[in-house]
VOMARTI-10466 format. One line per 10 residues: number of its first residue (from 1); their letters; for each residue x, y, z of C-alpha. Coordinates in nm, 4 decimals, always signed. Example, Ala and Ser with C-alpha at 12.3 -4.5 7.8 and 13.67 -1.06 7.14 Angstrom:
REM VOMARTI-10466
1 = AS = +1.2300/-0.4500/+0.7800 ~ +1.3670/-0.1060/+0.7140
REM end
This chain:
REM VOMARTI-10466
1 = XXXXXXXXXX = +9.5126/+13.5721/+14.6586 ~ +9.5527/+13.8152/+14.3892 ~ +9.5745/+13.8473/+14.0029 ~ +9.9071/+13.8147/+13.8743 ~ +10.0522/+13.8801/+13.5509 ~ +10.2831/+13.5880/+13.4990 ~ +10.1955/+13.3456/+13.2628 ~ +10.0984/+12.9531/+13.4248 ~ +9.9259/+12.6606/+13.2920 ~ +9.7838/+12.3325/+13.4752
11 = XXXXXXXXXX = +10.0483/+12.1115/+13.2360 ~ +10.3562/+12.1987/+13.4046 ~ +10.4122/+11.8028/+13.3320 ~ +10.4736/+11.8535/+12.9834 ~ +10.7664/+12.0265/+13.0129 ~ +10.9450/+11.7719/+13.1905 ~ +10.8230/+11.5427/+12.8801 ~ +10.9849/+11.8023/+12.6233 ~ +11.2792/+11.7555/+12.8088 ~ +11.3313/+11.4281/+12.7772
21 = XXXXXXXXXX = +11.2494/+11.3621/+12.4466 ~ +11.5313/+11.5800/+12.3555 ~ +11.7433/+11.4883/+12.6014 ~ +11.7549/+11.1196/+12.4172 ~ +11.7750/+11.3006/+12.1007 ~ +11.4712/+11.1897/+11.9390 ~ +11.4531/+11.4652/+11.7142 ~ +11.7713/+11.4294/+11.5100 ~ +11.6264/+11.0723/+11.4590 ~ +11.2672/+11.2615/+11.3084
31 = XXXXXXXXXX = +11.4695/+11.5074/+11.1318 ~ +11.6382/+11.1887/+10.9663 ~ +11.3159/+10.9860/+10.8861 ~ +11.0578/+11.2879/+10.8076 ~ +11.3148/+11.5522/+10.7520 ~ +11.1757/+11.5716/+10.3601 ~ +10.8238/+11.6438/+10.4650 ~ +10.8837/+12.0014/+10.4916 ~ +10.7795/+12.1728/+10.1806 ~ +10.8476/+12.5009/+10.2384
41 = XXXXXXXXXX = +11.1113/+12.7102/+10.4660 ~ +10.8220/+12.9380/+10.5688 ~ +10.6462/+12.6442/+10.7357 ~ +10.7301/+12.4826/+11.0839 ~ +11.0123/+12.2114/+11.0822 ~ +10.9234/+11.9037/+11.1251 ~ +11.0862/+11.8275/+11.4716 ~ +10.8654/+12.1346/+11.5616 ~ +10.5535/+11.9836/+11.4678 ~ +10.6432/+11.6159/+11.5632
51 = XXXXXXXXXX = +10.7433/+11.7806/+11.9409 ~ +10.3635/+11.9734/+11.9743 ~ +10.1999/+11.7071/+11.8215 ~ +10.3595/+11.4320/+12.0632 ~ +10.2559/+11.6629/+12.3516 ~ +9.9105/+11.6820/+12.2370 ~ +9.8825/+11.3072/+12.2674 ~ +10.0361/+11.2790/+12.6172 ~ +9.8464/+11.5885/+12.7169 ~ +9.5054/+11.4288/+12.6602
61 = XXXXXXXXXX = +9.2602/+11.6992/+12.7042 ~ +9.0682/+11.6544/+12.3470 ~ +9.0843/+11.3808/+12.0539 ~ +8.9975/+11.6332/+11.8405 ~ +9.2603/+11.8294/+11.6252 ~ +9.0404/+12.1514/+11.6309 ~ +9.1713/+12.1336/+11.9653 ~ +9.4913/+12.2711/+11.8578 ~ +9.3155/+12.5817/+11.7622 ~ +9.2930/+12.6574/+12.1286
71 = XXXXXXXXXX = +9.6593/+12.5417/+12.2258 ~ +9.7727/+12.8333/+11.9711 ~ +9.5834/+13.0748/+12.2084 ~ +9.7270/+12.9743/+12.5503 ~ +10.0569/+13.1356/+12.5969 ~ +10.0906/+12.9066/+12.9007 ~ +10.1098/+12.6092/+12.7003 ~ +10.3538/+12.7544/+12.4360 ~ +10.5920/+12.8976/+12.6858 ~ +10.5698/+12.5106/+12.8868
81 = XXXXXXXXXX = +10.6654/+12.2799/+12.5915 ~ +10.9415/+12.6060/+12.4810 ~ +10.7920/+12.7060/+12.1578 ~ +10.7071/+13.0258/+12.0202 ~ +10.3590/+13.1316/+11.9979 ~ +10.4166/+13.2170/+11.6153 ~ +10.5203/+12.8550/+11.5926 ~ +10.1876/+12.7051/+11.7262 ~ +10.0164/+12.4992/+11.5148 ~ +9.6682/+12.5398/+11.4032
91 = XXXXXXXXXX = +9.4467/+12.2617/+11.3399 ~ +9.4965/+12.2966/+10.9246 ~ +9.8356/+12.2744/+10.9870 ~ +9.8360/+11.8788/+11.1379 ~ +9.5460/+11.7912/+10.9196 ~ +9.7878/+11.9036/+10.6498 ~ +10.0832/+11.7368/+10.8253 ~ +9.8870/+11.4158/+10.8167 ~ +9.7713/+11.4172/+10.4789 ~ +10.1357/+11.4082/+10.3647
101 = XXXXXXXXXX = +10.2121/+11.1209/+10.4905 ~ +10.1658/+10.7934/+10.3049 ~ +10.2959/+10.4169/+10.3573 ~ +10.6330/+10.4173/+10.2823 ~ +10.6901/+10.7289/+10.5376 ~ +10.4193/+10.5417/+10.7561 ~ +10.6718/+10.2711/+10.8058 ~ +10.9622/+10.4640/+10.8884 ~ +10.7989/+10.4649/+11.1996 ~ +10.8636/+10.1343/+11.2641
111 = XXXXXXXXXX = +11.2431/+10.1569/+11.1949 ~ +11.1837/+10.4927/+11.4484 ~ +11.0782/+10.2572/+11.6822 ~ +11.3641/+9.9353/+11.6726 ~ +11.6885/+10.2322/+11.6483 ~ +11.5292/+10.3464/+12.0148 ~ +11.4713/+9.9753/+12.1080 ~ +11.8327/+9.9172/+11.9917 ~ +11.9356/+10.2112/+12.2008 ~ +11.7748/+10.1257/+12.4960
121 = XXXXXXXXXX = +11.9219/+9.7691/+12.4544 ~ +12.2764/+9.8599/+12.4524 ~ +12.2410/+10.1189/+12.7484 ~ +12.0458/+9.8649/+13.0082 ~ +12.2513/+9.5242/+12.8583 ~ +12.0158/+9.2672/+12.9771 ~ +12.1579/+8.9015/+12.9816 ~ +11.8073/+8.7425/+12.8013 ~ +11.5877/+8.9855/+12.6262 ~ +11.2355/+8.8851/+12.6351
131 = XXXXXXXXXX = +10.9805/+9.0407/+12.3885 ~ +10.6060/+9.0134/+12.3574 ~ +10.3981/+9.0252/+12.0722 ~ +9.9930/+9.0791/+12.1180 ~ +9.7153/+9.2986/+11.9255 ~ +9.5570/+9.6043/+12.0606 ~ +9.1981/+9.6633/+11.9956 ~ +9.1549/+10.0629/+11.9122 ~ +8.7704/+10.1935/+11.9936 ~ +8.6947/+10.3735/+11.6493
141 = XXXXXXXXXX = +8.2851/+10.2917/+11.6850 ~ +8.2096/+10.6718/+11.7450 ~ +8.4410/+10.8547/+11.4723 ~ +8.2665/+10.9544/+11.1524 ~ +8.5573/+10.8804/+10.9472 ~ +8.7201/+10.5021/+10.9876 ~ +8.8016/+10.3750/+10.6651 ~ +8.9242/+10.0082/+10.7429 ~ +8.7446/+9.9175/+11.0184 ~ +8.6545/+9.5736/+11.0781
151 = XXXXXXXXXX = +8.4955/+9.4310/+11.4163 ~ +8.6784/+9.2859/+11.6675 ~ +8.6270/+9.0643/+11.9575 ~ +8.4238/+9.3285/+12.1579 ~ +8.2097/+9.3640/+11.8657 ~ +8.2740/+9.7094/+11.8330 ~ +8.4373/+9.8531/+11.4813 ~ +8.7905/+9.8878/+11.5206 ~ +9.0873/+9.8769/+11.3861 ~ +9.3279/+9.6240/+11.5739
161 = XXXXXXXXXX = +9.7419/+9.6706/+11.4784 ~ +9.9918/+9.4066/+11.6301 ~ +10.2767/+9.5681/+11.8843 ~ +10.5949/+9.4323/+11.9766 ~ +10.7204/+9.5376/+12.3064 ~ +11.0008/+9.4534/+12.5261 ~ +10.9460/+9.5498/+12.8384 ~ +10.7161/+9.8994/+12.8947 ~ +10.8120/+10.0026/+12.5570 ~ +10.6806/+9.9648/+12.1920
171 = XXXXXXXXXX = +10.9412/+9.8521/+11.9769 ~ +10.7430/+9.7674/+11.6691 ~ +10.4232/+9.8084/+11.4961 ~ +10.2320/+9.7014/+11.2132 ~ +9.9020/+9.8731/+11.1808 ~ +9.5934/+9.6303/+11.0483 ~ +9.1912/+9.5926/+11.0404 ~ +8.9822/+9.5077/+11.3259 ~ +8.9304/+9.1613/+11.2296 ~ +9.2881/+9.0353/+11.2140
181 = XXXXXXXXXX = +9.3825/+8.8144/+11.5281 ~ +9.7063/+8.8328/+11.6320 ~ +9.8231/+8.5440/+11.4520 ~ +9.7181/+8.6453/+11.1193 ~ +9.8869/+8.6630/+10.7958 ~ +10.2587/+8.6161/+10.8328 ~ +10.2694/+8.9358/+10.9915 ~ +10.4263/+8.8174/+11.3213 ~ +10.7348/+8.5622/+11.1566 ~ +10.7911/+8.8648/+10.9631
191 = XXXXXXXXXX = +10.8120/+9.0723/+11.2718 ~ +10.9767/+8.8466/+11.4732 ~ +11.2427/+8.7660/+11.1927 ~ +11.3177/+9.1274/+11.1204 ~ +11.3546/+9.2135/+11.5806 ~ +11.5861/+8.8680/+11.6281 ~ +11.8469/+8.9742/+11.2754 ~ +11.8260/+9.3494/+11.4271 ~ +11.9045/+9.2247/+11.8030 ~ +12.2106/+8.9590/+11.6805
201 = XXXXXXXXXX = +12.3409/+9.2204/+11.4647 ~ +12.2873/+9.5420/+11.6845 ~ +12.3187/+9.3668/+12.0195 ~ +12.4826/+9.0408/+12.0767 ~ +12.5223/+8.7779/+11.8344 ~ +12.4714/+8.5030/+12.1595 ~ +12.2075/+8.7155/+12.3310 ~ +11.8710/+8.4666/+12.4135 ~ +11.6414/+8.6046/+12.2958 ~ +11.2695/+8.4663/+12.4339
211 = XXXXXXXXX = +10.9407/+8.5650/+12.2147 ~ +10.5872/+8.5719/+12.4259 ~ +10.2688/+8.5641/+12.2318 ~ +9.9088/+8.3528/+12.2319 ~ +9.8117/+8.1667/+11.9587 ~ +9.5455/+8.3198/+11.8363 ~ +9.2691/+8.1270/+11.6700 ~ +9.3261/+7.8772/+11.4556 ~ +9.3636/+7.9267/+11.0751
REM end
């Protein structure tokens, strides 16, 4: 054993994740949506900071966004997810990043979301496509900030935002207060509306097309 001067990390498995988000060219498809969030030329682009800030999430260490402070420091890290260290983010810099966005852009998301579903779709050609709607409750009782909380079910504040999903994946979103059950509002014929018109359209105009949810409670 001996000292070496190459530079390592532990995260060797988020290179492999860089890799495949642009190998299904995900960022074109930011660039598209958030594209106009860059102010300034001198600041990062915005696949840049979408790419470190997605690898932060899968790379779990810390919640916290100071965290990013240290990621700017480890030239292991940098050199894994093949960015510059110049181009590491500091913490300011995604508070910032966040701050800028508002609900219109905050629903580009979801169209994000239903173009990868749609891609997906068309490469594995399933004969039914079955999606499944259901709530998932978000632990936000510790965090000093949580504007919109409600509590949920586990007693706990929270918030609690409705998913679509076909299979493993997320296909769409729609972001709401702890105490709304999964069947409230109109919030799921809406999103259920919007996924069957995208699938006929996009898809197959005869595909079945089979929707799993609960009830919820009663209204």
């Amino acid at each position: 054993m001996e000292v070496t001067k190459e530079t390592i990390t532990g995260r060797g498995g988020l290179s492999l994740f860089f890799r495949y988000l642009r190998n299904i060219q995900i960022f074109p498809q930011i660039d598209t949506f958030f594209g106009s969030m860059r102010r300034s030329r001198k600041g990062q682009p915005v696949t840049e900071i979408f790419k470190q800030v997605l690898c932060f999430f899968l790379d779990g260490t810390s919640r916290h966004l100071v965290f990013f402070d240290t990621l700017a420091k480890d030239a292991g890290y940098a050199a894994v997810i093949e960015s510059e260290a110049a181009s590491m983010l500091s913490s300011h810099s995604v508070k910032r990043f966040f701050r800028s966005f508002w609900w219109p852009r905050i629903y580009l998301f979801r169209h994000l979301l239903q173009r990868l579903f749609l891609w997906r779709l068309k490469l594995e050609a399933p004969d039914v496509v079955i999606l499944g709607i259901d709530t998932m409750v978000m632990d936000n009782d510790e965090a000093k900030v949580r504007h919109g909380v409600r509590p949920t079910y586990k007693r706990v504040k929270e918030f609690q935002p409705l998913q679509m999903t076909w299979r493993q994946f997320v296909i769409d979103a729609a972001f709401r207060r702890g105490d709304a059950h999964s069947n409230n509002g109109d919030t799921v014929e809406k999103m259920v509306h919007h996924a069957v018109a995208r699938i006929r359209k996009r898809y197959r105009p005869d595909a079945p097309i089979i929707v799993r949810m609960d009830t919820g409670p009663p209204q």
